[in-house]
C-alpha positions in Angstrom: 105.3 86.4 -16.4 103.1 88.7 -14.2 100.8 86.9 -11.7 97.7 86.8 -11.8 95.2 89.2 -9.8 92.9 86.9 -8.7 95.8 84.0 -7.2 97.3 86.1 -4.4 94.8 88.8 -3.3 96.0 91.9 -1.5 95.8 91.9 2.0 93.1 94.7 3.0 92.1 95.2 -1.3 88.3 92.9 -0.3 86.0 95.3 1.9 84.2 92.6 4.3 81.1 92.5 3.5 78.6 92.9 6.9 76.0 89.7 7.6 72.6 90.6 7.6 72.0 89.0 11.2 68.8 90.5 12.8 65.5 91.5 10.8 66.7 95.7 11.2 69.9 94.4 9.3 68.0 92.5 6.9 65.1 95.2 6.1 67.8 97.8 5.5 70.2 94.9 3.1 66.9 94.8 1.5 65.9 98.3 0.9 69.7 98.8 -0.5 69.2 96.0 -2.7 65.6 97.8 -4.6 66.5 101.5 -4.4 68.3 102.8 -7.4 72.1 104.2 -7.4 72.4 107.3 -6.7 74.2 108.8 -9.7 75.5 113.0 -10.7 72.9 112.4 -13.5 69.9 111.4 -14.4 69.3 110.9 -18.2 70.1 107.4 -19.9 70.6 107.8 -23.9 70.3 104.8 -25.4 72.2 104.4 -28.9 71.4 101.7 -31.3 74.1 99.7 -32.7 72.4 97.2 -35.1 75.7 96.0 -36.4 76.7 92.2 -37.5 79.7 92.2 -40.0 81.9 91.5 -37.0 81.0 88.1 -36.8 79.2 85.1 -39.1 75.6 85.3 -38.0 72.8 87.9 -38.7 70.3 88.5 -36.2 72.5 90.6 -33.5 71.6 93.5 -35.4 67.8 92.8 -34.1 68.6 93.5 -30.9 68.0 97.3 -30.3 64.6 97.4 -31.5 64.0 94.2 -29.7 64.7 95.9 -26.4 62.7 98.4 -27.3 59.8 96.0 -27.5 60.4 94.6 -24.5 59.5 98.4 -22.7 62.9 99.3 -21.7 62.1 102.8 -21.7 59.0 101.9 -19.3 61.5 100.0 -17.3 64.0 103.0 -17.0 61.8 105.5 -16.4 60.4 103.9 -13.6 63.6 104.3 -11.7 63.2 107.9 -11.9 65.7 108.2 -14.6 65.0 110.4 -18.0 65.3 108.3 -20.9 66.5 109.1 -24.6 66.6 107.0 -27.5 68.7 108.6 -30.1 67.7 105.6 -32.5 69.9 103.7 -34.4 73.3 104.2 -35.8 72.9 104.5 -39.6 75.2 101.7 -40.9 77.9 102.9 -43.4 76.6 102.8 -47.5 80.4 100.9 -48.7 79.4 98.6 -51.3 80.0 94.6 -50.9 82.3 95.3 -53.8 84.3 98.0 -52.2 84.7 96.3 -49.0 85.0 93.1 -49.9 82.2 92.2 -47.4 81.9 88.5 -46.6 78.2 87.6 -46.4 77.2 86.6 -43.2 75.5 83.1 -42.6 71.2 83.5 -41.3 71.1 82.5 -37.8 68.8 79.6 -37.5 67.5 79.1 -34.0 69.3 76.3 -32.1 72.9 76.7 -34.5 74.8 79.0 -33.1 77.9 78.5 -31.0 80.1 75.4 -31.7 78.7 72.1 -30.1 80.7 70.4 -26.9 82.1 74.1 -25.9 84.3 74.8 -29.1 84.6 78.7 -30.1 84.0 79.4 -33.6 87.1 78.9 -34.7 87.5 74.8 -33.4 89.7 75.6 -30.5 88.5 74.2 -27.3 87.4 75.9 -24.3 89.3 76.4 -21.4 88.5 77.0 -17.6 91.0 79.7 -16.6 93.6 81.9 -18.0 96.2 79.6 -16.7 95.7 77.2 -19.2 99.0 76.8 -21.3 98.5 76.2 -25.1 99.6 72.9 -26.4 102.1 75.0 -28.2 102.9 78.7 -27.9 106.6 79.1 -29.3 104.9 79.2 -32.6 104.5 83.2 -32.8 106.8 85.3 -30.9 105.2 87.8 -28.4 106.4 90.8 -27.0 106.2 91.9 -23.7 102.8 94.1 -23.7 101.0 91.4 -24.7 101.2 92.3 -28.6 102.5 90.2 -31.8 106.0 91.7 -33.1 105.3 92.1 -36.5 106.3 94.2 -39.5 104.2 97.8 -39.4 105.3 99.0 -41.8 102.2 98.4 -44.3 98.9 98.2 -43.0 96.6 95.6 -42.5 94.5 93.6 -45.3 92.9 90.7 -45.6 93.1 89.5 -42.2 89.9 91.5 -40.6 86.9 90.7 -42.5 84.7 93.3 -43.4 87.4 95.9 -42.0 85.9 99.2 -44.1 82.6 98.4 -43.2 82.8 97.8 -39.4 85.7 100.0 -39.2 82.9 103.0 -40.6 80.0 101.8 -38.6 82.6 101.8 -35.3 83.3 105.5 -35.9 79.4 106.2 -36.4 79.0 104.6 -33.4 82.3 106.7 -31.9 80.6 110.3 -32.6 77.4 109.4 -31.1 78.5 108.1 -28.1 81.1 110.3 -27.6 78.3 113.4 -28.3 76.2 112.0 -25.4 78.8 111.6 -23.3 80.1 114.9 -23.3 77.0 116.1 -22.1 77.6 113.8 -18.6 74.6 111.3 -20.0 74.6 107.9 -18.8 75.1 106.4 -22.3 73.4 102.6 -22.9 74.8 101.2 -26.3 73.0 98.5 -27.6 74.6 95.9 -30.2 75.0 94.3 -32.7 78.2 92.3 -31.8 81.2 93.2 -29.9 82.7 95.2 -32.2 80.9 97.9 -31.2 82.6 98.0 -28.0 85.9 99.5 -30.0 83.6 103.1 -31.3 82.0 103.3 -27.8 84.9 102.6 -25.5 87.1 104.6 -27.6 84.3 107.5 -27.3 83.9 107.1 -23.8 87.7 107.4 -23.3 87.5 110.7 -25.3 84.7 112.2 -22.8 86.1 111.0 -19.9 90.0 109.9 -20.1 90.1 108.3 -16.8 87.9 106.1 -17.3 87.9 102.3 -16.6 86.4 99.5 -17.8 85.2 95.9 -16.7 84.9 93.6 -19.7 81.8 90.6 -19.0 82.7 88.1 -21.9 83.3 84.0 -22.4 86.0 85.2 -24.4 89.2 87.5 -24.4 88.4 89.4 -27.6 92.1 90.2 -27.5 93.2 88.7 -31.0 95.1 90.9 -33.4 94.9 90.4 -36.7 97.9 88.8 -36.7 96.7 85.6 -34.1 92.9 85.4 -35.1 92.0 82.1 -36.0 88.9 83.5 -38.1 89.6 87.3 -38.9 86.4 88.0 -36.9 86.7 91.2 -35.6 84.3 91.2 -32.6 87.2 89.0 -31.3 89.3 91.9 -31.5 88.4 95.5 -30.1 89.7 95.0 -26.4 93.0 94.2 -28.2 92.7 97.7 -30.5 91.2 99.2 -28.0 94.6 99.1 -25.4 97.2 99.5 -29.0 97.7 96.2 -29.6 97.4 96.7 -33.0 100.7 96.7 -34.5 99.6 98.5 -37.6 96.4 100.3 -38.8 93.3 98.3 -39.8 91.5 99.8 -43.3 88.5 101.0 -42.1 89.5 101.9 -38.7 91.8 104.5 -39.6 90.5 107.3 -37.1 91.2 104.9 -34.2 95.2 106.0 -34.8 94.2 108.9 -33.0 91.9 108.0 -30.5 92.6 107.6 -26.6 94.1 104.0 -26.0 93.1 102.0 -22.6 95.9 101.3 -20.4 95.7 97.5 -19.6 96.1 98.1 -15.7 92.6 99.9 -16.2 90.7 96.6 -18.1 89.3 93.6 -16.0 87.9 90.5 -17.3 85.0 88.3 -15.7 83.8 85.1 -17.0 86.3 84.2 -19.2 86.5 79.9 -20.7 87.3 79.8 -24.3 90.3 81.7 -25.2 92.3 80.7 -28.3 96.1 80.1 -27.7 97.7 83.2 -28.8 95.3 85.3 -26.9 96.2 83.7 -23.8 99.4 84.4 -24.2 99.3 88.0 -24.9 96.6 88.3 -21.9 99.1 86.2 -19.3 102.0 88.0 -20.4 99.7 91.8 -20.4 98.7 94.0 -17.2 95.2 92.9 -17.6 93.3 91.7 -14.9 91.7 87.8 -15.9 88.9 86.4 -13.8 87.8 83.3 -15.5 85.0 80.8 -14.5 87.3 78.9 -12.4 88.2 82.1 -10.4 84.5 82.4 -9.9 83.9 79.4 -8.5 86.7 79.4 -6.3 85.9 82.8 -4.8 82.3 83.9 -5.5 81.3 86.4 -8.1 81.1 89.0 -4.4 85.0 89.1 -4.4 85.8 88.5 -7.8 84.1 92.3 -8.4 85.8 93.6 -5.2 89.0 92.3 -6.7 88.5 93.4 -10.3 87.1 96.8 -8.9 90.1 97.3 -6.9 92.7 96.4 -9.5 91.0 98.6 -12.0 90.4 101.6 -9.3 92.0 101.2 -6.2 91.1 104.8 -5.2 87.7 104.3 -6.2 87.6 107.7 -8.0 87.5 106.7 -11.5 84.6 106.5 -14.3 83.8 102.8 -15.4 82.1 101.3 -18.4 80.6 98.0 -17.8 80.9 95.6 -21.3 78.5 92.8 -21.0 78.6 90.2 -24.2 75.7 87.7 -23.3 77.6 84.7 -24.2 79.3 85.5 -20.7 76.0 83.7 -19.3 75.5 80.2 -19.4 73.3 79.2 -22.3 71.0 77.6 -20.1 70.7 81.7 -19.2 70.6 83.4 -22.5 70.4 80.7 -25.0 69.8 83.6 -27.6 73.9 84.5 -28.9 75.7 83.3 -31.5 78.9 82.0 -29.8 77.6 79.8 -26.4 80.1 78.6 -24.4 79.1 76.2 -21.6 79.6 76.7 -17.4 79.3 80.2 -17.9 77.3 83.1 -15.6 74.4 82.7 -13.7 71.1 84.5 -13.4 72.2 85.8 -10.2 75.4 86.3 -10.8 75.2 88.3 -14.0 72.7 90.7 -12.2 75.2 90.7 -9.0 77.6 92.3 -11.6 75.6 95.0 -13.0 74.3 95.8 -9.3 77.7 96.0 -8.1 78.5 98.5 -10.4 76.2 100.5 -10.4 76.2 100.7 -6.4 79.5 102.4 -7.1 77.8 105.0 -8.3 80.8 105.6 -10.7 79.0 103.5 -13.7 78.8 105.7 -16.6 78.3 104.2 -19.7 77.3 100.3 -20.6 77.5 97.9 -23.8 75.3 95.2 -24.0 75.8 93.1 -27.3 75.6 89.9 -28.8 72.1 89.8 -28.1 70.6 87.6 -31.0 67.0 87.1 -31.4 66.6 84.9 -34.2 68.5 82.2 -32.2 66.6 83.0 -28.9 63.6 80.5 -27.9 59.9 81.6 -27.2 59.6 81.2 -23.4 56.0 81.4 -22.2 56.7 80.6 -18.7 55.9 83.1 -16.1 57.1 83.2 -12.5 56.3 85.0 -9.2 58.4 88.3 -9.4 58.4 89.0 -12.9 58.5 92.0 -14.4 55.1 92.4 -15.8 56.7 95.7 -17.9 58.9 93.5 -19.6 57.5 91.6 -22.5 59.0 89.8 -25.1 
């Protein structure tokens, strides 16, 4: 089994990081801190991607306009940057009848997640990657991580709602992939995770080399074959790299697309994998920085280690994935599957500031974001934003 990024890291791979320790030092941390990144472009293109079939709960598919609402054009523009909203991805017109769509359940505020840190399918969370399962001779796995299986007929049952998120992924594919071809920053705004698989895949199109760091509670690394649930926003990272032993209905046009190698995939935040999925991830060339690995080495040199294992020349593209359940509910109480002793405010931020000081940060999901399970807060403190409403 490969070791682990995170237990032995490379002598010279963490760039010290200078202390601030006279006021010149500390004006000029500061002014770092507030200016923008410099980036080859200027133009943000946000893409809507109001899409819930990959999960149980509606409400994620609320989230584009909600940001909208909340003046996040005001909020990018005022960093100098041009910003485009090419509205939202039309979702696919496959009849519940054709696609055998399983209804999904209305998000209440206050249900969702499993109580006591449980994912959705039972199985209990865990604090690092290193974790064994109770019992993992069960399913025999192969050396890059995926289930050996027969592939010689394609998959059925075991995605729910395949045709229609596989259809909405490739709507999501061509618009992406059209900004991005014309060197736009592209912002794609879900819906759940299983967006990730139509805007990674068109990112990797536009720019091959591109590399991605994946900000999630969980792996999203099931196949069909080892999902508990048949959920598929527990499964794109998985398709995404060709886990996928055989093709998925739905997702047909992904046989052709670019696949991520592993070595270019990083994890941060993980705690609540299911078994199999460990497995695959311990036994893959992934890099895995759960919550543990956070509090043992700060979220600073976690990103200088995931940056490095991902990049070590520091020339390639990168895609930043941030699922909001990464945060500790206390954080963004507002997702569907909260998993406790996750991200903090700080450190959440530290991750998207970190990449985009790169200036190598390209394109960005942001999904999971439900707002009929987030809670009205009327508070206000010093330092707000007073752009930002909602």
């Amino acid at each position: 089994m490969a070791s682990r990024p995170c237990d032995s890291p490379p002598e010279g791979a963490l760039a010290k990081r200078p202390c601030a320790d006279n006021a010149q030092a500390d004006e000029a941390s500061l002014t770092q801190n507030t200016q923008p990144a410099k980036q080859p472009f200027k133009i943000c293109t946000m893409v809507g991607a109001p899409f819930a079939d990959g999960q149980g709960l509606t409400g994620v598919d609320l989230a584009p306009n909600a940001l909208r609402k909340a003046n996040l054009k005001t909020v990018v523009e005022r960093l100098n940057w041009k910003f485009e909203d090419e509205g939202d991805v039309e979702p696919c017109d496959i009849t519940e009848a054709e696609a055998g769509v399983v209804k999904a359940t209305t998000a209440v505020a206050g249900a969702g997640g499993s109580p006591g840190g449980l994912n959705d399918s039972g199985i209990t969370t865990v604090s690092s990657i290193d974790d064994p399962p109770e019992d993992s001779s069960a399913t025999t796995v192969s050396g890059t991580g995926s289930v050996v299986e027969d592939s010689t007929c394609p998959y059925t049952g075991n995605v729910r709602n395949a045709p229609v998120c596989g259809e909405n992924c490739r709507r999501v594919f061509e618009k992406v992939h059209s900004a991005a071809v014309q060197n736009k920053f592209v912002f794609t705004v879900g819906g759940d995770h299983s967006i990730a698989a139509g805007s990674i895949a068109a990112v990797l199109k536009a720019r091959p080399d591109t590399a991605v760091i994946w900000v999630d509670a969980h792996g999203d690394c099931n196949t069909p074959a080892t999902s508990p649930s048949g959920n598929y926003h527990g499964m794109p990272a998985a398709h995404l790299m060709g886990w996928f032993e055989k093709s998925v209905k739905g997702f047909e046009w992904m046989d052709d697309c670019p696949k991520l190698p592993e070595a270019r995939l990083a994890f941060i935040g993980l705690r609540d994998l299911d078994d199999m999925e460990r497995v695959m991830l311990q036994r893959s060339d992934v890099a895995c920085y759960s919550m543990k690995d956070v509090d043992r080495y700060g979220i600073a040199r976690v990103m200088d280690m995931a940056l490095q294992r991902i990049d070590p020349d520091g020339k390639r593209p990168l895609h930043l994935s941030l699922d909001v359940d990464a945060c500790d509910p206390s954080v963004a109480p507002g997702t569907g599957t909260k998993a406790r002793g996750g991200l903090t405010y700080r450190e959440v931020h530290y991750i998207c500031e970190t990449m985009a000081d790169t200036e190598r940060l390209r394109s960005m999901d942001l999904v999971e974001i439900n707002p009929a399970l987030d809670p009205t807060d009327a508070e206000t403190m010093h330092g707000d934003d007073p752009d930002v409403t909602g």
